[in-house]
C-alpha positions as CSV (number, residue, x, y, z in Angstrom):
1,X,-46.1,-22.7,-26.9
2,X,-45.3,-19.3,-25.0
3,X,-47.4,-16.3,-25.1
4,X,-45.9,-13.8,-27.2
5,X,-47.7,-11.0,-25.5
6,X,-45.0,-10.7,-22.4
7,X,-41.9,-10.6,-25.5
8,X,-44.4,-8.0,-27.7
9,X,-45.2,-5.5,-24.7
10,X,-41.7,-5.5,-23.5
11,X,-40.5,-4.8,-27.4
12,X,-43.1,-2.0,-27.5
13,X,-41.7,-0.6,-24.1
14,X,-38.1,-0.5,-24.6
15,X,-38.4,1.4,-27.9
16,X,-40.5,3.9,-26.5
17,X,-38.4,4.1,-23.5
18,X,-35.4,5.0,-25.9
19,X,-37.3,7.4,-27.8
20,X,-38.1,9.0,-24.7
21,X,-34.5,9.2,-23.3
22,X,-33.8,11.0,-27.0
23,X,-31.5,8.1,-27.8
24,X,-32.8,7.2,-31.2
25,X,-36.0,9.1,-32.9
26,X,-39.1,7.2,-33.5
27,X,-38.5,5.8,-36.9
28,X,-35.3,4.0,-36.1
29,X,-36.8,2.8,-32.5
30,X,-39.3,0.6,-34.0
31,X,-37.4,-0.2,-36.8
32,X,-36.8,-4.1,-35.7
33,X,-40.6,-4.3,-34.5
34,X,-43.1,-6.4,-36.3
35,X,-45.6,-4.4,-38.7
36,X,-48.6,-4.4,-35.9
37,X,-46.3,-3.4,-33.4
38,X,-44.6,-0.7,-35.3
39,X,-48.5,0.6,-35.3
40,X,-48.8,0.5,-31.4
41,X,-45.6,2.1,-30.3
42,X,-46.1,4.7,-33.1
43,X,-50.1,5.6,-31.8
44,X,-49.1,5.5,-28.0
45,X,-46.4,8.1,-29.4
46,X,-49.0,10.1,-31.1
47,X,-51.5,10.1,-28.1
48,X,-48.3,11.2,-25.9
49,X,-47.5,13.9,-27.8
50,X,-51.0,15.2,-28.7
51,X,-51.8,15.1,-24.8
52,X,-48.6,17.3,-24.0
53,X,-49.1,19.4,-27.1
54,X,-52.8,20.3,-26.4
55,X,-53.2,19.2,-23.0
56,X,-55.9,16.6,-21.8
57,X,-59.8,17.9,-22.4
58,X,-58.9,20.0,-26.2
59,X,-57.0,16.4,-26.9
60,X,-60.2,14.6,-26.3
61,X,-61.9,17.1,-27.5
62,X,-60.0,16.7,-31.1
63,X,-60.2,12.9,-31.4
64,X,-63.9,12.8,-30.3
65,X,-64.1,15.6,-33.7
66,X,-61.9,13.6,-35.6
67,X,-63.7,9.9,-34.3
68,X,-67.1,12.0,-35.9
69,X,-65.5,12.7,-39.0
70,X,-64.3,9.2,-39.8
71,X,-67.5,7.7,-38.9
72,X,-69.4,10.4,-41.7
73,X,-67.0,8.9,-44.2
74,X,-67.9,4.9,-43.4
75,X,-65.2,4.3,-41.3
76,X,-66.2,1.9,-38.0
77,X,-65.4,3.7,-34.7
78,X,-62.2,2.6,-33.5
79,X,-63.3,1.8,-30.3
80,X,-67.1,1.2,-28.4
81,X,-69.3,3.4,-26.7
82,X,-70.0,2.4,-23.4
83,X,-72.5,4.8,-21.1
């Protein structure tokens, strides 16, 4: 049996790539995607636009605040801490 993965990331890419080119918006690009990947090409999205919005160090800045906040509430950190 094939990987998947290859099929999956090249999904993902091309309906980014035509969100980016403005030729369909977001909701509609993912449309055809499967749940979990709706999820990825909607955070690398966020990320994207959170990065140009604020730029780099006040973006990190705001999910390190945010990452805090979800872990006072229970939540598990979404990602390790390596020093």
């Amino acid at each position: 049996m094939a990987d998947p993965q290859p099929e999956i990331e090249f999904a993902t890419t091309t309906a980014l790539r035509r969100v980016a080119k403005k030729e369909v918006g977001l909701a509609r690009a993912v449309e055809g995607l499967a749940p979990v990947d709706r999820v990825y090409a909607v955070s690398i999205c966020t990320v994207v636009m959170l990065l140009d919005a604020r730029g780099r160090t006040t973006a990190l800045e705001q999910h390190d605040e945010e990452t805090a906040d979800y872990e006072q509430m229970g939540h598990p950190r979404p990602y390790n801490i390596s020093s």
